[in-house]
Steps between C-alpha positions, in 0.01 A plus 500: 500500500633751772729805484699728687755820462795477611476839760231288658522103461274455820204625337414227253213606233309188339321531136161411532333640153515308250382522146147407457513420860141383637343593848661174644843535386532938504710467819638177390879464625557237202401451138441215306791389300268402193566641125286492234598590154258736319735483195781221476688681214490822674515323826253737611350385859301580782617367826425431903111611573493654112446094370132446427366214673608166297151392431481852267807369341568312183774274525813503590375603843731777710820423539605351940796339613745625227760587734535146605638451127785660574603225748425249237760588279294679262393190415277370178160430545440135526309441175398203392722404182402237250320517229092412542537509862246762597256296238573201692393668855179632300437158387516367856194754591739738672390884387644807627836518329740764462767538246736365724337144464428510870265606774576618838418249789155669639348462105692138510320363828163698419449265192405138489739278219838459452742817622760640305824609688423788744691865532555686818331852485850643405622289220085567366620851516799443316304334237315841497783663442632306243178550276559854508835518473615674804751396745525484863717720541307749313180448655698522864654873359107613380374431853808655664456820254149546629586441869811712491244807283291479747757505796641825314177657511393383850831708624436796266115551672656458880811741446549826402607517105816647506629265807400167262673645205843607685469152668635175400276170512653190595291171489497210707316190372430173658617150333409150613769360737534203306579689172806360324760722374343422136150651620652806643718550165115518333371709769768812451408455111143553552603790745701643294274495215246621709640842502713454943843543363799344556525161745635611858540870392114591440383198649585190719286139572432394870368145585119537592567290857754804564284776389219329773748482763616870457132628467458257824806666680353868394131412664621395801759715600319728736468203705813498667678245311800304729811305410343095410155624374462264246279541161381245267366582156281216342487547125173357380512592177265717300650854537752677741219731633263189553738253644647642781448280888746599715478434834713723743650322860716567769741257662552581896 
């Protein structure tokens, strides 16, 4: 998470404190996207390097890849329906259920017997979710409310008071190039909700691949760029910070 004024876009200020931050992540440039809900009602949560670590945890576990959800259409978790199924699994010597009926793939090939269906990490989170009643989209908008607090109060700290109050903020944030135009309908819910305003007025969506190549552009600037330098942004997967290669060459 970066930001800059305006008056002075050149000098780019990162936020690198983050609640309950330890030694190794207090100049962090990233945070976790992990949520864990203290109180489902309330949805009450502690997020990023605030989670406790899972083994502290009684189930469900944190909260991780709920933003791929969006992408999948909001989709249902993939229970197991039937009735006596789970007893049948249990039958069969295979422990470790959920409600859902089924068990991701690492519990699936760490036990001997008979395997039930297996779940991708994200459709185990949206069985998760399911249990305690809270969408996608809403856990999406309680992550983006913390980032975008803390974004507020990252800018307050660097610039003067008054200058942040008489200013307006607008937000960029980065989206999957493969998102469908369903996904990004989700995505300015949970932004909206999340207290950014109004989609394109308060706040706009650029591709992560193009938000690499522009941060690419900006680092290597000073080097004399020429007309046919050529760029090319791998996206890896796993985070716009984390996934950048780019390789930078000229053609004589």
């Amino acid at each position: 998470m970066a930001f800059a004024h305006s008056s002075s876009p050149d000098e780019v200020k990162l936020v690198q404190t983050w609640p309950n931050g330890s030694a190794g992540s207090s100049s962090a440039d990233q945070v976790p996207s992990v949520v864990y809900y203290t109180n489902p009602a309330t949805r009450a949560k502690c997020w990023g390097y605030e989670t406790p670590p899972t083994r502290l945890l009684p189930a469900p576990q944190p909260l991780q890849w709920f933003k791929l959800l969006l992408q999948m259409n909001n989709s249902a978790p993939r229970r197991a329906d039937g009735p006596g199924l789970d007893t049948m699994f249990r039958q069969l010597n295979v422990g470790g259920f959920r409600s859902t009926g089924m068990r991701s793939a690492t519990e699936a090939s760490s036990s001997g017997g008979f395997s039930p269906p297996t779940i991708t990490p994200a459709q185990e989170t949206a069985g998760y979710l399911h249990d305690i009643g809270i969408t996608p989209v809403q856990v999406v908008s309680d992550f983006l409310q913390a980032v975008r607090e803390l974004a507020q109060a990252s800018i307050k700290r660097s610039y003067e008071f008054q200058w942040v109050e008489s200013s307006k903020i607008n937000y960029i944030l980065t989206i999957p190039a493969i998102w469908s135009d369903s996904a990004k309908n989700l995505m300015v819910q949970a932004a909206e909700a999340a207290g950014y305003g109004t989609h394109r007025v308060n706040f706009n969506f650029i591709s992560e691949p193009e938000a690499a190549a522009a941060y690419t552009l900006k680092v290597v600037q000073p080097n004399n760029l020429n007309l046919g330098d050529t760029f090319i942004i791998c996206d890896a997967g796993g985070g716009t910070g984390r996934k950048l290669v780019a390789t930078h060459s000229r053609y004589s």
